[in-house]
C-alpha positions as a LaTeX table, in Angstrom:
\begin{tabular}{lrrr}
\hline
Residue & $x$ (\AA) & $y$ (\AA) & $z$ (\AA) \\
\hline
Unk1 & 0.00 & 0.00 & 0.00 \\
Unk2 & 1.12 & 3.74 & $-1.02$ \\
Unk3 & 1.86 & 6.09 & 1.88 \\
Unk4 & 1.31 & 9.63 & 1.23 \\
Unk5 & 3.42 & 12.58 & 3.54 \\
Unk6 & 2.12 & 16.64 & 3.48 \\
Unk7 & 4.75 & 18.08 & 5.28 \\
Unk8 & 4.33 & 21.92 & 6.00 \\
Unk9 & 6.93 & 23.97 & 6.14 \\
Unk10 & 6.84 & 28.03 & 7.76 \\
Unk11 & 9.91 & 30.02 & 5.87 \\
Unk12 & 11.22 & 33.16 & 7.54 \\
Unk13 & 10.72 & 35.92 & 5.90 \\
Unk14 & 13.30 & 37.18 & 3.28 \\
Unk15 & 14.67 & 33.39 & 3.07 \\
Unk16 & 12.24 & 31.87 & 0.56 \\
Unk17 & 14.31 & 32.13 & $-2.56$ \\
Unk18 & 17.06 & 30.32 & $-0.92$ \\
Unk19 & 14.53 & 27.72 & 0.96 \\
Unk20 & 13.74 & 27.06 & $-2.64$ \\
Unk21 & 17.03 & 26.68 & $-4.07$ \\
Unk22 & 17.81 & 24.11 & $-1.66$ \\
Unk23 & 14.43 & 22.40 & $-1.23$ \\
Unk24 & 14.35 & 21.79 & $-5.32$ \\
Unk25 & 18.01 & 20.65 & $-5.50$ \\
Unk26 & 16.80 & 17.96 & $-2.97$ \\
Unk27 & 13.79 & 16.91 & $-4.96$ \\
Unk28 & 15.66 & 16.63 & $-8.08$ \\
Unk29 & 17.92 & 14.42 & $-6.01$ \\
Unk30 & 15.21 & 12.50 & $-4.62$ \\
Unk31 & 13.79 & 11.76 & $-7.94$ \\
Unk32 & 16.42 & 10.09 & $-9.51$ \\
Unk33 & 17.58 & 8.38 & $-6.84$ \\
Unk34 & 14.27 & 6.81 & $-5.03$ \\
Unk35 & 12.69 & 4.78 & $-6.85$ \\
Unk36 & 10.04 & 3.76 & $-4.54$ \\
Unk37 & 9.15 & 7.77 & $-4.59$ \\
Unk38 & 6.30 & 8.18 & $-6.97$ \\
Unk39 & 6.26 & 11.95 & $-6.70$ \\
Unk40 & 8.05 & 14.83 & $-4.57$ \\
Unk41 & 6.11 & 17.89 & $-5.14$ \\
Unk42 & 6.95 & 21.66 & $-3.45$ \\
Unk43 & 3.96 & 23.91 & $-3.71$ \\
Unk44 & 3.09 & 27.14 & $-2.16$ \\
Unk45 & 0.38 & 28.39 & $-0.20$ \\
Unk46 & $-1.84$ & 31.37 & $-2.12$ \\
Unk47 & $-2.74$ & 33.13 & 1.04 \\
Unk48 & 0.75 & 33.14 & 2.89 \\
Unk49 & 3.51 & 33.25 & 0.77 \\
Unk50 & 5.66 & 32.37 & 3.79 \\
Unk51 & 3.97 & 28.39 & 4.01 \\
Unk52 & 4.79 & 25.50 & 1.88 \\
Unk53 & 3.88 & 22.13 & 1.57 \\
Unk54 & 5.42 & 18.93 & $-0.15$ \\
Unk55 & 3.60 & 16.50 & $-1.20$ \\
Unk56 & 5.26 & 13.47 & $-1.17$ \\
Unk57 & 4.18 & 9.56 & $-1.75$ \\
Unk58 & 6.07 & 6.14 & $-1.60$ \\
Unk59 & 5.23 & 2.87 & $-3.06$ \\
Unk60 & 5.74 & 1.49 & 0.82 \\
Unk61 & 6.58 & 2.67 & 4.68 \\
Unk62 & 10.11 & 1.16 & 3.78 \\
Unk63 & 10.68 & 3.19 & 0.89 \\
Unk64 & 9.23 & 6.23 & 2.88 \\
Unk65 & 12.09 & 5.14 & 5.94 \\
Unk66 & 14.62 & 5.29 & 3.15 \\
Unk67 & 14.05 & 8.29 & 2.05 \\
Unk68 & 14.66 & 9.85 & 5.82 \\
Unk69 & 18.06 & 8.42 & 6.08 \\
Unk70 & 19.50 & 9.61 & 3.05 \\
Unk71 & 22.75 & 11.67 & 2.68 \\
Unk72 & 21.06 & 14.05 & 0.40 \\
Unk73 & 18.03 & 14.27 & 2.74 \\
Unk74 & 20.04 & 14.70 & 6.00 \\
Unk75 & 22.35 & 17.23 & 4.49 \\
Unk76 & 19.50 & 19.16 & 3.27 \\
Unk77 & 17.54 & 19.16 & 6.39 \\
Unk78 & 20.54 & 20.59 & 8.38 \\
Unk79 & 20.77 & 23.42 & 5.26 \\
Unk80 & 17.37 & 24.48 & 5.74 \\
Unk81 & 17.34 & 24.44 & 9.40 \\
Unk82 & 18.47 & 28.21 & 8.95 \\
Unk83 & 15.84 & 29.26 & 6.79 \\
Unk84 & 12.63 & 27.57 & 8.42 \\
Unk85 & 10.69 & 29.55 & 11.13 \\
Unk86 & 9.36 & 26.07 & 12.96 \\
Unk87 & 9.50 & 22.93 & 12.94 \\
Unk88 & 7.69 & 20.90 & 9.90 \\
Unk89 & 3.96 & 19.51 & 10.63 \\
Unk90 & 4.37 & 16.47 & 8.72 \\
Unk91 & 1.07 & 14.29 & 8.09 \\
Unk92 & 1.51 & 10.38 & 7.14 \\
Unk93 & $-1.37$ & 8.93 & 5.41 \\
Unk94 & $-2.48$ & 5.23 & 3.96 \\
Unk95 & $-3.26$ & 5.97 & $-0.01$ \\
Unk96 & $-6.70$ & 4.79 & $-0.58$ \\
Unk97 & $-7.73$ & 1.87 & $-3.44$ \\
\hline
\end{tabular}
């Protein structure tokens, strides 16, 4: 069974364009490295331009576990631990069908 992830993530302000930079240099890494990722979306919120959420899903939990203990995933977390204003909400869900 799929497992979906939202994760939302508050920015401080002035820091989005590099919270970007490094966010998309870990989903392109993600992407052609995980193959149990079936997508690894950034999108931003219309009303508050300081909120974003990834959308993420994985063909299983153990694919999902990967993912966590990446290098490219650790190193990025510690990168954007300057540019995030709290910690991430992160949702885990069981895809449906």
């Amino acid at each position: 069974m799929a497992v979906g992830v939202i994760a939302t993530l508050k920015i401080q302000e002035g820091k989005n364009a590099e919270f970007e930079k490094t966010f998309l240099d870990l989903a392109e890494k993600v992407r052609a490295n995980e193959g149990g990722c079936n997508f690894y979306e950034l999108h931003v919120s219309k009303t508050d331009p300081q909120e974003y959420k990834v959308l993420e899903q994985y063909a299983t939990a153990e694919d999902l576990a990967k993912h966590g203990q990446t290098d490219y995933f650790k190193a990025a977390n510690g990168a954007l631990a300057s540019v995030v204003a709290a910690a991430p909400q992160v949702e885990v869900l069981d895809s449906v069908g």
